[in-house]
C-alpha angles and dihedrals in degrees: 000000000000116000092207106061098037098108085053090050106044087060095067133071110257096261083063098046092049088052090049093045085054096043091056101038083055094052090051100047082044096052097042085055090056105041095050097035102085097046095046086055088045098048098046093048086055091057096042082055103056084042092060097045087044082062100043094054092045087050087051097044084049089054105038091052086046089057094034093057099046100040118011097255120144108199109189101099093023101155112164129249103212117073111228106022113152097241097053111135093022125125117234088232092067086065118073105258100224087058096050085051089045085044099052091050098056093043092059092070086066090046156015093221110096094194093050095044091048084054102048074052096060095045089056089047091050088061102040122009101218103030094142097057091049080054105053092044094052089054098040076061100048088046085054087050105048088048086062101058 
């Protein structure tokens, strides 16, 4: 089995050259293990790694199209305007991207500035996730009430 190690094993009955056979099948296998181990796990996580950043930039490049489209931001370099806003320091792409769009709309109705408008968005959506469909159903109900008066 091993070259190597043939004058060693001849010299022994059959029981002991199975168990050396064994014994060194084992170490082998053990210090391959060992020896690739480490660059398999490094490698992989490299990988991992790329894989990941390929789909956050895809994410991005689909929201900022999204927001881009639908109200003439261009996101790429969005930094807010208000200091202390709940959502500072935090990427788009955290938020869901149909209430941001949802977000931005409504708070158009409170300014012209569409930055400023996509930021008051995210700090609403910092506190509740999907503020603006809470919003839109409440006053779906108020609208219902007040028909019926």
């Amino acid at each position: 089995m091993f070259p190597c190690f043939d004058s060693e094993v001849r010299n022994h009955g059959s029981r002991e050259k199975g168990m050396i056979q064994r014994w060194l099948s084992y170490f082998l296998l053990a210090s391959a293990v060992i020896v690739l181990h480490p660059v398999g796990v490094f490698y992989h996580d490299e990988i991992a790694a790329a894989a990941q950043a390929t789909q956050t930039q895809e994410t991005f490049e689909r929201y900022r199209k999204a927001i881009k489209d639908a109200f003439g931001i261009d996101i790429k370099n969005f930094k807010g305007k208000l200091a202390g806003g709940e959502a500072d320091g935090q990427p788009l792409t955290k938020f869901d991207l149909n209430q941001l769009l949802m977000g931005i709309k409504v708070e158009l109705e409170h300014t012209s500035d569409r930055s400023l408008a996509l930021e008051i968005a995210t700090d609403h959506l910092e506190e509740i996730p999907d503020y603006y469909t809470r919003l839109k159903k409440m006053e779906d109900e108020a609208e219902k009430q007040e028909g019926k008066k």
